[in-house]
BAFIRO-557049 format. One record per residue (C-alpha): residue number from 1; residue in one letter; x, y, z. Coordinates in steps of 0.5 Angstrom, whole numbers, plus 500, padded with zeros to 3 digits. Layout:
! residues N
 num residuo   X   Y   Z
 NUM       A   X   Y   Z
...
This chain:
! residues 145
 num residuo   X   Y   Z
   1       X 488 486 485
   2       X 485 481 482
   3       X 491 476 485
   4       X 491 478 491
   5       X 484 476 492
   6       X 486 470 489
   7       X 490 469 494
   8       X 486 471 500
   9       X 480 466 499
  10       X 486 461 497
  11       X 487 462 504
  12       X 481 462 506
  13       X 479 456 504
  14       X 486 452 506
  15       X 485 454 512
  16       X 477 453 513
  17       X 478 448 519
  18       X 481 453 522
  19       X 475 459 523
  20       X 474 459 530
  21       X 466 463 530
  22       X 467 464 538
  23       X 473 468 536
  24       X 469 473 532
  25       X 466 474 526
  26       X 467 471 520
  27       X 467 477 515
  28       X 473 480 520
  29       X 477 473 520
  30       X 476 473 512
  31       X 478 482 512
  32       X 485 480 516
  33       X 487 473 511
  34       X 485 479 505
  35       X 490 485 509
  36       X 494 480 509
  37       X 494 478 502
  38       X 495 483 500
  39       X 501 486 505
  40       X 504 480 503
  41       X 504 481 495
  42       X 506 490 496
  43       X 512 486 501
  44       X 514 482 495
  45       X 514 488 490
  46       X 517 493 495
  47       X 524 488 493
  48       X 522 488 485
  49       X 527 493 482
  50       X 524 500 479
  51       X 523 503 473
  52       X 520 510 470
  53       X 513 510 470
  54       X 510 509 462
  55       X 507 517 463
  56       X 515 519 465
  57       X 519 514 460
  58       X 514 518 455
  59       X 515 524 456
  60       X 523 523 456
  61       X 522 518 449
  62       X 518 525 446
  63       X 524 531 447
  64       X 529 526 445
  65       X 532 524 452
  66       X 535 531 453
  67       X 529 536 454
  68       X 525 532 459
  69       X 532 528 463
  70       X 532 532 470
  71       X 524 532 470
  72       X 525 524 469
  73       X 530 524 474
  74       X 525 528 479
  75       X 521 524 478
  76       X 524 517 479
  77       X 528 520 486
  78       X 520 523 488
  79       X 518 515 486
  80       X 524 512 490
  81       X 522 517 496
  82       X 515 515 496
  83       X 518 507 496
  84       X 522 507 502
  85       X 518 512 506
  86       X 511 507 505
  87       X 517 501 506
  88       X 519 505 512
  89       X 511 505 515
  90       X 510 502 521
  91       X 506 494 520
  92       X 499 498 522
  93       X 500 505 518
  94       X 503 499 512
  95       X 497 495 512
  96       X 492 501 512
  97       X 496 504 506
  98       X 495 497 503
  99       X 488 496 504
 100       X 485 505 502
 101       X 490 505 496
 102       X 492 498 494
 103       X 485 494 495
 104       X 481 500 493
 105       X 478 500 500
 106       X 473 505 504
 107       X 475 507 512
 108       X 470 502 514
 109       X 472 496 511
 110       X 479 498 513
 111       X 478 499 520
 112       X 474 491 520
 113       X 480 489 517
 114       X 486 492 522
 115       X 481 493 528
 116       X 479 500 528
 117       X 474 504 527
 118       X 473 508 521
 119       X 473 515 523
 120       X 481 512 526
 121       X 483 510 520
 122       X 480 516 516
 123       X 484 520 522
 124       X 491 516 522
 125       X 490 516 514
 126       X 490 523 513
 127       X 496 523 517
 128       X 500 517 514
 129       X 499 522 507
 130       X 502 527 510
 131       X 508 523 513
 132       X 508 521 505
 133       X 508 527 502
 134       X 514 530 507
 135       X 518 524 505
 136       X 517 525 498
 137       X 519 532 498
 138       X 525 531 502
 139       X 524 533 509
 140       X 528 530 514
 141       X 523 527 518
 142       X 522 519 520
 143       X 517 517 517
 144       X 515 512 523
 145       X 512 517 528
């Protein structure tokens, strides 16, 4: 997080010159460099090879490698799901992903980045996670609807 905000006002600052006030508020121009910060460094992560997480790799490591195997595996193939289908998102659906769960942010902060209202994003979030969790659970359904 602390990168990726970094990076935003990095941007910012580059770009300065080019901040037209007549075209809206600057708050709304710096949420929409951040939203794009941030969708930039998930982008570059969603390429990186994955690992167990800490918690899993403990747990396989404490019953020996045997006792907790098809648990690790699970939970790697839930992971790997949960990767492609949030790779699978639409540009929209990919940023308000980024910007709740990644930047930390609320509906309303959201929403001035991507253009939405807050009760929209709340809405279109909720489904987004629904979306998610079929994916993870193995459901056929595409992810982009």
């Amino acid at each position: 997080a602390e990168d990726a905000t970094a990076d935003a006002f990095a941007r910012a600052w580059a770009a300065r010159a080019a901040y037209d006030p007549s075209r809206g508020d600057a708050s709304a121009w710096l949420w929409a460099i951040a939203r794009n910060a941030v969708t930039d460094r998930l982008r570059r992560r969603a390429h990186a090879p994955f690992a167990l997480s800490a918690s899993v790799a403990a747990s396989v490591a404490a019953t020996g490698g045997e006792h907790d195997v098809h648990g690790a595996a699970a939970a790697r193939i839930d992971w790997q799901r949960l990767v492609a289908a949030v790779a699978a998102l639409p540009d929209l659906d990919h940023d308000i992903v980024a910007l709740r769960i990644g930047a930390g942010l609320g509906h309303d902060a959201v929403g001035a980045a991507v253009g939405l209202s807050a009760g929209a994003v709340a809405q279109r979030f909720h489904r987004i996670l629904g979306r998610l969790q079929r994916a993870v659970d193995g459901a056929d359904e595409e992810v982009r609807r």
